[in-house]
Each structure stands twice: as structure tokens, then as C-alpha cells.
RODO-2510 file (C-alpha; in nm, 4 decimals, decimal comma):
residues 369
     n   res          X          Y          Z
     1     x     9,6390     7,9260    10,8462
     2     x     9,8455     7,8007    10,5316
     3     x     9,9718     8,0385    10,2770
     4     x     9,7317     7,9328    10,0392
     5     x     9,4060     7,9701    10,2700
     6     x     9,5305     8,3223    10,3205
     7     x     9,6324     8,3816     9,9596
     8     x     9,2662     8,2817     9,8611
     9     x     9,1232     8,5164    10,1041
    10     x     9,3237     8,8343    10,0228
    11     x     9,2797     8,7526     9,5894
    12     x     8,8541     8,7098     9,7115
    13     x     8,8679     9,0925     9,7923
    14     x     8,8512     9,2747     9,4880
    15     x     9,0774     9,5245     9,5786
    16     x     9,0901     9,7257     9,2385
    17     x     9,3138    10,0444     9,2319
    18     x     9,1357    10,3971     9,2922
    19     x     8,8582    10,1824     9,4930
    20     x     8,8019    10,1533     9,9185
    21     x     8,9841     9,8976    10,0728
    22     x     8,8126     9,8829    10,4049
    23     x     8,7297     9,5054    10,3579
    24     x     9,0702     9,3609    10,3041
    25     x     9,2002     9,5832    10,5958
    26     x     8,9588     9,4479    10,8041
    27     x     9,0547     9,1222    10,7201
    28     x     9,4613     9,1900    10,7862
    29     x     9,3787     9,3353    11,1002
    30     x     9,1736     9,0904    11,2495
    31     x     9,4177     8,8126    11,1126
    32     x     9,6982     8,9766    11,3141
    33     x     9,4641     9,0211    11,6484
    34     x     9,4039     8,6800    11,6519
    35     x     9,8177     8,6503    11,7198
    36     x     9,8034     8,9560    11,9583
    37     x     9,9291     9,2104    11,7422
    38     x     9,7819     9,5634    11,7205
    39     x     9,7256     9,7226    11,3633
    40     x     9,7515    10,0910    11,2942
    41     x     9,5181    10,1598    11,0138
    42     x     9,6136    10,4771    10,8317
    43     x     9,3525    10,7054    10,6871
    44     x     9,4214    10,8468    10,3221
    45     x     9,2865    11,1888    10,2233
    46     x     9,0442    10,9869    10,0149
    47     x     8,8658    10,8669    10,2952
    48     x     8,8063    10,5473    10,2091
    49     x     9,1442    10,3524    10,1728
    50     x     9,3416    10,3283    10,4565
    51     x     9,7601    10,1954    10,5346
    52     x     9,8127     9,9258    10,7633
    53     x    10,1083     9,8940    10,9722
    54     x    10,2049     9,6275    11,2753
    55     x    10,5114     9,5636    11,4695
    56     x    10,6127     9,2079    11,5688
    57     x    10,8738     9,2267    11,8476
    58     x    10,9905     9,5612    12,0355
    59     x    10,8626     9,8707    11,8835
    60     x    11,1245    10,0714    12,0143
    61     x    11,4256     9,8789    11,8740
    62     x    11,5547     9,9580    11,5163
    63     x    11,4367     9,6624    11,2859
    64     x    11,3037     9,5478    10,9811
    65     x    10,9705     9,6449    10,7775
    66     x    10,8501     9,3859    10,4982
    67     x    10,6136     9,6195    10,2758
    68     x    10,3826     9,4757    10,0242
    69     x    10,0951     9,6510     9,8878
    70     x     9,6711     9,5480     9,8836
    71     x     9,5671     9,6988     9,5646
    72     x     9,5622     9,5098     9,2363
    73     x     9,5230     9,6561     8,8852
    74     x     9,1961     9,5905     8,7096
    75     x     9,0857     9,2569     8,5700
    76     x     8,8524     9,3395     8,2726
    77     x     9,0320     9,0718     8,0311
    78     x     8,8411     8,8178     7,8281
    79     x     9,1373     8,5748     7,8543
    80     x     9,0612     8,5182     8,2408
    81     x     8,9313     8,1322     8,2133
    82     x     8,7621     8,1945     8,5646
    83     x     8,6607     8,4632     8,8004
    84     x     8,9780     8,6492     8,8726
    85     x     8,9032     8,7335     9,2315
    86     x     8,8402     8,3587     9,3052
    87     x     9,1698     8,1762     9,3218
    88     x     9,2251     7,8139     9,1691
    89     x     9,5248     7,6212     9,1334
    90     x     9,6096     7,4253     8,8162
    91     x     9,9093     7,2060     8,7849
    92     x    10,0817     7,4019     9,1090
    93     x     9,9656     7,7310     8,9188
    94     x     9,7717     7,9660     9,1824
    95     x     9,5796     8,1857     8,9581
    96     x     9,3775     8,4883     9,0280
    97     x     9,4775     8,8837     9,0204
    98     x     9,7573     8,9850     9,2460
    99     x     9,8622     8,6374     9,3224
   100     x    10,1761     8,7366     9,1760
   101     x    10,1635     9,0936     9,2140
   102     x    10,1404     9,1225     9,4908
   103     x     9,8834     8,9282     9,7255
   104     x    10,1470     8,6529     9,7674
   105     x    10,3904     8,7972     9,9583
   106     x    10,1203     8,9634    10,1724
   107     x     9,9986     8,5818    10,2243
   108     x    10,3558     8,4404    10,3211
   109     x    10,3987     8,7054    10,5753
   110     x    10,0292     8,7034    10,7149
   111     x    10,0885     8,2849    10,6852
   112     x    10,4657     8,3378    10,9181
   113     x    10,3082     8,5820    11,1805
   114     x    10,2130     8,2852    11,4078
   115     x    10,5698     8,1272    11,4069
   116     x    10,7473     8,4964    11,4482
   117     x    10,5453     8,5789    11,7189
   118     x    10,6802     8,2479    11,9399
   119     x    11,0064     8,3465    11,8685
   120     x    11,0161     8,6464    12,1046
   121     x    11,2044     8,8182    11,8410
   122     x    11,5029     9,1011    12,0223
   123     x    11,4565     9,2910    11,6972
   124     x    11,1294     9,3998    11,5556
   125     x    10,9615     9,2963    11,2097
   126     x    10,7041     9,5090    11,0945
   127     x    10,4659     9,4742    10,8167
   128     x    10,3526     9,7619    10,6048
   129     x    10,0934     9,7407    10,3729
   130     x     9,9644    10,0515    10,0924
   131     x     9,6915    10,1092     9,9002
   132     x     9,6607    10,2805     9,5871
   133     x    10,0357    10,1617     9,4333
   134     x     9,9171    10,0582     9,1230
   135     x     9,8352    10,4522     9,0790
   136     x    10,1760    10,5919     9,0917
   137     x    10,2536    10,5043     9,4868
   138     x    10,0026    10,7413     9,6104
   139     x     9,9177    10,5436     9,9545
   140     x    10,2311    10,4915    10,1088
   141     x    10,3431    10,8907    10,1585
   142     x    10,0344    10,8934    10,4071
   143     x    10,1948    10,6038    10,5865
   144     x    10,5376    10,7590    10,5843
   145     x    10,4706    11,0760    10,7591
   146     x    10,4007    10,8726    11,0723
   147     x    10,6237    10,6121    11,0483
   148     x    10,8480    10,8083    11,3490
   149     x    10,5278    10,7980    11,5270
   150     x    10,5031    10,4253    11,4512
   151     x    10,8765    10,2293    11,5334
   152     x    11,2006    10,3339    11,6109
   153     x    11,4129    10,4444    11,2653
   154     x    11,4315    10,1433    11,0815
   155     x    11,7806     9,9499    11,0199
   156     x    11,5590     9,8832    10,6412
   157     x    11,2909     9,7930    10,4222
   158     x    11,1938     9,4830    10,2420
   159     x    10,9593     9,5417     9,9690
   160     x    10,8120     9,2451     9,8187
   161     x    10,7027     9,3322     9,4414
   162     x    10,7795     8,9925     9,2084
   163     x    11,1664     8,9439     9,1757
   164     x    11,1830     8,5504     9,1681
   165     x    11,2876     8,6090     9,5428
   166     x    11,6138     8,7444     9,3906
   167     x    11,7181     9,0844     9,5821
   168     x    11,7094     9,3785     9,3392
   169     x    11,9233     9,7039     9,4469
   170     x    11,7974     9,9706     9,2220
   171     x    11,4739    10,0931     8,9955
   172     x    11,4192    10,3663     8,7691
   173     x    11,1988    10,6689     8,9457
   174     x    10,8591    10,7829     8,7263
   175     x    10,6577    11,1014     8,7138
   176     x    10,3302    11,1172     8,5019
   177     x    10,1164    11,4007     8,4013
   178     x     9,7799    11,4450     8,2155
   179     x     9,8320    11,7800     7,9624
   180     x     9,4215    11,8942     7,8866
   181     x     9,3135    12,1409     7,6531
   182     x     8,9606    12,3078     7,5948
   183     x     8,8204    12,4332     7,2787
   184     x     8,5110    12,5288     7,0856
   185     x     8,3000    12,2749     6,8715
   186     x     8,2093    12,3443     6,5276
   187     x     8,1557    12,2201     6,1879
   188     x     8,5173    12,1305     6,0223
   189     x     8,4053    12,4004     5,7568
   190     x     8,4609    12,6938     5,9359
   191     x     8,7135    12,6095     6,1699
   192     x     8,7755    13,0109     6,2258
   193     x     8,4465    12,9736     6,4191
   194     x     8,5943    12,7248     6,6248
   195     x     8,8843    12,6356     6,8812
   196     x     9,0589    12,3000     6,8085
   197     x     9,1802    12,1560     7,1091
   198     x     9,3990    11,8797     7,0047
   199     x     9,6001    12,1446     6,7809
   200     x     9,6617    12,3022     7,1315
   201     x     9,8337    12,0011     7,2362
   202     x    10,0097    11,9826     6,9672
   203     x    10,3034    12,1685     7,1114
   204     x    10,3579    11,9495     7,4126
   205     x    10,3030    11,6700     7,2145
   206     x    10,6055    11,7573     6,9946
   207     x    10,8192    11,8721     7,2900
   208     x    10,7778    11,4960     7,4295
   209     x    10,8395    11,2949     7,1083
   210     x    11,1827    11,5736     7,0948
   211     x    11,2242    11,4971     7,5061
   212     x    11,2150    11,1123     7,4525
   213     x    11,4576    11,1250     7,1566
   214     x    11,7480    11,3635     7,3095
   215     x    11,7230    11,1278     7,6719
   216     x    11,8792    10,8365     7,4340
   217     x    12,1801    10,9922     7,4507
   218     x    12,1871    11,1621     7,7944
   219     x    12,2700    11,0193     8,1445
   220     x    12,3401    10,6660     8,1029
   221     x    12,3063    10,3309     8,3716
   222     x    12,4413    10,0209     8,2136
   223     x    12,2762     9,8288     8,5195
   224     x    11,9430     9,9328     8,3300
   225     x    11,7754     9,8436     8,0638
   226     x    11,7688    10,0636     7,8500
   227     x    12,0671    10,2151     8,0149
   228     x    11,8902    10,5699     8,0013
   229     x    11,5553    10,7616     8,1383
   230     x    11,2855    10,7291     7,9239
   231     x    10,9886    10,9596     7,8302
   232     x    10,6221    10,8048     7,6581
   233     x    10,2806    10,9506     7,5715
   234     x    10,0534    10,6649     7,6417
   235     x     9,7244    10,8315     7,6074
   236     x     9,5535    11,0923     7,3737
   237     x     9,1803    11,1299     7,4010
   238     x     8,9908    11,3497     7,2099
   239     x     8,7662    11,4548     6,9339
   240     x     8,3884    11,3171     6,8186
   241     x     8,3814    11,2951     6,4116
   242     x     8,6336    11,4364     6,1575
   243     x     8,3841    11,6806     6,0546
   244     x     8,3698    11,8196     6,3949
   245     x     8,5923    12,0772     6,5671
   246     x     8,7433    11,8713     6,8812
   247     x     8,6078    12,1096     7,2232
   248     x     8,8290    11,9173     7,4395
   249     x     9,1445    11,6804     7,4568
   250     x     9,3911    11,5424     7,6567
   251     x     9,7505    11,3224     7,6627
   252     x     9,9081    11,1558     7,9484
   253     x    10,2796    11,1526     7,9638
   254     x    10,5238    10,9441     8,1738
   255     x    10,8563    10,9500     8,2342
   256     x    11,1028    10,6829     8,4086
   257     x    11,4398    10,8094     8,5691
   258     x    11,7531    10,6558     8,6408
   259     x    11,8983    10,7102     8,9497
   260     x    12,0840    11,0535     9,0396
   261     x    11,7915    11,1698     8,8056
   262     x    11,4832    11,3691     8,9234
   263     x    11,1585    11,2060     8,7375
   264     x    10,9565    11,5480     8,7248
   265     x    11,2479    11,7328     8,6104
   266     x    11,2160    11,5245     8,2966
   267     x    10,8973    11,7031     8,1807
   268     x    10,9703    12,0031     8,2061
   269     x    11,0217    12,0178     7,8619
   270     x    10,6495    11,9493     7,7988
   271     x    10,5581    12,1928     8,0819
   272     x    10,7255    12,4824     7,8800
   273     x    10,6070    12,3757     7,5493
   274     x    10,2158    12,3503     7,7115
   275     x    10,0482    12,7067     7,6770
   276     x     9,8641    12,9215     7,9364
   277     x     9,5055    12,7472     7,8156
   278     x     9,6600    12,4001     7,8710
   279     x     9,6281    12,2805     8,2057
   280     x     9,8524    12,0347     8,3517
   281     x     9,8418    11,7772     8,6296
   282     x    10,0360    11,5566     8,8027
   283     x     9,9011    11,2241     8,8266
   284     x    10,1861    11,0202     9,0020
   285     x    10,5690    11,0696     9,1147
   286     x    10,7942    10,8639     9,2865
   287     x    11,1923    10,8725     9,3167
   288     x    11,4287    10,6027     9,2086
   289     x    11,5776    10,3323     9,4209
   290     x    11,9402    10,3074     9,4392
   291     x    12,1141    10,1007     9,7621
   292     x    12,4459    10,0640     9,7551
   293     x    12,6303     9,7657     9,6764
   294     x    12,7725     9,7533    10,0531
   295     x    12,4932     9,8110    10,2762
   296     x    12,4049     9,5368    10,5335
   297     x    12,0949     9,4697    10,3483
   298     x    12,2991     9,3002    10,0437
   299     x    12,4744     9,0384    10,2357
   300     x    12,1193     8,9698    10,4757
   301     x    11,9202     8,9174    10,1759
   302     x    12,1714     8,7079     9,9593
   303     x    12,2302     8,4647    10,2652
   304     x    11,8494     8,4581    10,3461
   305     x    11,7717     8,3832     9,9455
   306     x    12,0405     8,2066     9,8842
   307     x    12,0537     8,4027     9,5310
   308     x    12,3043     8,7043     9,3802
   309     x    12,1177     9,0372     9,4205
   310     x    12,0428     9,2049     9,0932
   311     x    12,1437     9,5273     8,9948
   312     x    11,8731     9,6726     8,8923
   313     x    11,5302     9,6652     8,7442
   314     x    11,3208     9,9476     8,5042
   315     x    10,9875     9,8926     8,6617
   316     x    10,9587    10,1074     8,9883
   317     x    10,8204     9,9945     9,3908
   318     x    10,7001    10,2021     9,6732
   319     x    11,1245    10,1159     9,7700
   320     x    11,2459    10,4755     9,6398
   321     x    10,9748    10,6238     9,8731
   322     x    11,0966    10,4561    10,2054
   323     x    11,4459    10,5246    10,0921
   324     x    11,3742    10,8899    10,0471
   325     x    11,1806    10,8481    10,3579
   326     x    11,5506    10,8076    10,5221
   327     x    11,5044    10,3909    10,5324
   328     x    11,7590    10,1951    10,3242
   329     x    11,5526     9,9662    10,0666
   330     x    11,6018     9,6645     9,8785
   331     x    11,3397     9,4989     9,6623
   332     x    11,2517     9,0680     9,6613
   333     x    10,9402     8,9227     9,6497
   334     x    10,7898     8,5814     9,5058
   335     x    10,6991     8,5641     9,1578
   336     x    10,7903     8,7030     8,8196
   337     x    10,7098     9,0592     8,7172
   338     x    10,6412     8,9433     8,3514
   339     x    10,3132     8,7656     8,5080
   340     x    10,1752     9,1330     8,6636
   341     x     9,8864     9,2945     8,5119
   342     x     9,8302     8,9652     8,2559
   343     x     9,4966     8,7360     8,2745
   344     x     9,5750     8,4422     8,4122
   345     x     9,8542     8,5658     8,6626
   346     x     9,9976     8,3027     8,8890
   347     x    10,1907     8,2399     9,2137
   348     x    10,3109     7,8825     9,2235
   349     x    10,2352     7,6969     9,5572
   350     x    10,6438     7,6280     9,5510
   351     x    10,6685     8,0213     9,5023
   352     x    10,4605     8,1102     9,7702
   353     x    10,5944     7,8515    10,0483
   354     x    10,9526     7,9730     9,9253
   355     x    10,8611     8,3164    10,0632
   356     x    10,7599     8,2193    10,3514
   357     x    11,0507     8,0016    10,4319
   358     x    11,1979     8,3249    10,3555
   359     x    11,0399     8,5756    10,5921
   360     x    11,1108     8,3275    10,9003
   361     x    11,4336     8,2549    10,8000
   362     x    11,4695     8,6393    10,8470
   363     x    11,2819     8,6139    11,1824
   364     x    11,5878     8,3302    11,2911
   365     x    11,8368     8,5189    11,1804
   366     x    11,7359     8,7963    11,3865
   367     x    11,6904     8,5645    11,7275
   368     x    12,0571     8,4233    11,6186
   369     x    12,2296     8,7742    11,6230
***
């Protein structure tokens, strides 16, 4: 099957974050059956969204995992000038959501398993795909905890978010909570009748504006941009009328951290400032990615690309999980990140066969050695 058939196929399955994924699964698995090739699916707690993971070559050999993930962020946009799960190509554009982000690398791998699977590869390549990444990287923990049970300890990871197929070495980590308060309706009149529960944010909500300020000019990363962690509230909710005592509200707060830099330590902060009738949860964490500039994964990916890895990049993968997971990580993938989450997001067909070219050149390189 061409890249693009399976591109086509994979952006046809709706496969919205926070929603079951049994369909697309299905699809992966059977795709890699039909080349021999056994899929683990991998339960979440949720029940209804499940890992995938398959081994090309000897399991018991230390090799290689490629890891993309299946979900796709929402695509409620008016700007969409077609169905967004039904892909169409205009002037070498393939558009539909997660063509870029990140469906297409999915397809060039699914597209290469034919050819890696007549080389009788001596070292394994294994695909692992998550679900649930667009919430914070909540899928891929499940598949971790049996990865030991799954291959031999990997020699490293491939993850292939959007990096114009250029290898990136680091990301920032990110931790986000949601801070909610209760209160006690009322007419604004008599608010000593009442319990306002936005003013019972308000605390928190000051300790993060304060938070976000003093990180400017704390631990610093020139390869970032900005060169320091970084601290947001993206959400408030809350309140009916002006006249009306607000019963209940709530802020979401994220924070991105640069490497040597825990992400939940960041809030604490707003955890102290929060009172005992605030409650607080933690809606996604992940660690930052950091390789170092002399691991065997550098030179690999730069002679496989043919392109200078990058430093490092502010937006954060499922990488800093299989790194933390105790297997070295390196980011590159087809595509531009500036493209994810938009209407109208596009692989182009040169894009996509690019990545492909790129996965089998892996698979040769690994026959060669």
C-alpha cells in the first residue's frame, strides 16, 4: 500500500483526543498481520483506548522503536474547506487533521513495513503507537510499564512529532493543573449571604501571574526559546450574571520546564497559595527531553536525514517519557509543527515519501552494520 492510501485511511478515523480508539487499532493491527507481524494492543485504565506495539526483526536483540502517536486534537474550525477526517490533496498539499501531526509518520512507517520485513533485519525495529498524547502524554506510561515485557532494552527511540525531518535533541517538560473552587449563589446585594468562588481563586491566581514573572529571570537554556521555564493560566471559567454570586469556578494552569527542571515543582507556588476549600488536580505531566550531544543517536539520525540536528524545541513529545523510561530519545518526524492543531493542516506528498525513504534507510543501515 502507498503512503498516501494509508495516510487516507488512518486521517478517515476520527481519532479525537479523550475518545476510544478501537477502530484505528484495528486497522494498524490487521495492516501489520497481513506482513506477519504480531501486535500487542495495550489496554488503558480507560478501557476503551488501547497502545499498540510490534517488533520487526528479533525481539530479543537491542534495537530501535519509531513512536508516533493515533490521536489527533479536535477539528471544530469553520476554516476547514472540507471534511477534516477525509483527506484531499491540493497542489501536493495532503490535507486533513493529523496529516501533519501526526498520522504521517504513522503512514510512512505502516507504508515501509513490507520492504523491512524482506530485509531480515539482525536488529529489531519496533513501532509504538499512543493514544491520548494530545492530553498531556497520558497513553504512553501504560505502554511503558511493559515495554521489558515487550523487547530487549532498547539501544533508542525515534519519535516522529513534525520537525521538517530535522533531528531535535531536547524539549521543554510541562505539568498542568485545574485549581476549582465552590461557593454559594446569591444576589450581588448581599454578598455576606453568599460565598464567591472566583474570589477564592483569587489567591492562586495571583501566585501564578507572581510564578510566571520571577521564572524570567531564573534557570536559563539559550538552546530554548524563551531561554527559561514558563508558567500560563489558560482557562478561567466561572460565574452566571454580574448580579449573581459565582457558586463555582475554576482555572487551569500550565507550566513548561527546561531541562534539569522538574515541571510540577513549578506550581508549587500555586499549590501553597490555593486554600483548603480549593481543590486541585493534575491534569497532565511529562518530563523534559534532553540527549546529549554525543550519543549514537546524533550521528545515526544526521547521516539518515542528511540534516544538522537541532538543539532544541519548546513544544514537548511523548520523547522525555521513553527517556525517563531508561531509552535514549531523539525527536524527527515529517512536517512542520506550525501546521498542528490549524484547519487546513497538511503533509506534502514530497513530505510524506521523504519519511519513508527515511525509515528504510534506517532499516539498511541496520542490515549494513
Amino acid at each position: 500500500m502507498s503512503p498516501e492510501f494509508l495516510l487516507a485511511r488512518l486521517v478517515s478515523f476520527p481519532s479525537v483526543v479523550g475518545r476510544p480508539n478501537d477502530a484505528i487499532v484495528g486497522f494498524v493491527r490487521d495492516h501489520l498481520a497481513e506482513h506477519g507481524l504480531r501486535a500487542h494492543v495495550i489496554a488503558g485504565p480507560e478501557g476503551d483506548r488501547s497502545n499498540l506495539f510490534a517488533t520487526i526483526g528479533p525481539a530479543d536483540m537491542p534495537g530501535f522503536i519509531l513512536s508516533g502517536h493515533l490521536d489527533v486534537v479536535p477539528a471544530d474550525e469553520p476554516q476547514w474547506l472540507g471534511d477534516p477526517f477525509e483527506m484531499r490533496e491540493q497542489d501536493g498539499k495532503l490535507i486533513g487533521r493529523g496529516t501533519c501531526d501526526m498520522k504521517g509518520f504513522v503512514a510512512a512507517v505502516l507504508s515501509a513495513v513490507p520492504d523491512l520485513v524482506a530485509m531480515d533485519l539482525p536488529v529489531p525495529i519496533h513501532l509504538a503507537l499512543s493514544y491520548d498524547e494530545e492530553a498531556g502524554c497520558r497513553g504512553v506510561p501504560h505502554l511503558l510499564r511493559q515495554l521489558p515485557t515487550l523487547c530487549a532494552p532498547a539501544l533508542g527511540c525515534i519519535v516522529g512529532e513534525p520537525s521538517n525531518l530535522t533531528p531535535v535533541l531536547r524539549h521543554k517538560g510541562k505539568a498542568a493543573i485545574r485549581l476549582s473552587a465552590k461557593g454559594l449563589s446569591g444576589h450581588s446585594s448581599r454578598p455576606d449571604l453568599g460565598s464567591n468562588a472566583i474570589h477564592k481563586l483569587a489567591a492562586p491566581l495571583s501566585a501564578a501571574v507572581a510564578a510566571a514573572a520571577e521564572l524570567q529571570d531564573g534557570a536559563q537554556d539559550a538552546r530554548f526559546a524563551p531561554p527559561y521555564s514558563t508558567l500560563q493560566v489558560g482557562i478561567m471559567r466561572g460565574g452566571q450574571a454580574v448580579n449573581i454570586i459565582p457558586e463555582s469556578a475554576e482555572i487551569e494552569i500550565e507550566a513548561r520546564a527546561i531541562p534539569g527542571v522538574e515541571p510540577e515543582r513549578l506550581l508549587d507556588p500555586i499549590r501553597m497559595a490555593a486554600g483548603a476549600d480549593v481543590e486541585i488536580e493534575l491534569l497532565s505531566s511529562y518530563p523534559p527531553l534532553s540527549l546529549p550531544d554525543d550519543h549514537l543517536l546524533v550521528p545515526l539520525l544526521a547521516e539518515l536525514t542528511g540534516r544538522q540536528p537541532l538543539g532544541a524545541v519548546s513544544y514537548g513529545t511523548e520523547a522525555g517519557l521513553f527517556q525517563q523510561a531508561g531509552v535514549p530519545s531523539i525527536i524527527c518526524g515529517p512536517g512542520d509543527i506550525a501546521r498542528a492543531h490549524k484547519p487546513e493542516e497538511f503533509l506534502t506528498r514530497e513530505e510524506l515519501h521523504a519519511a519513508r525513504d527515511f525509515v528504510l534507510a534506517l532499516g539498511r543501515k541496520l542490515v549494513r552494520a
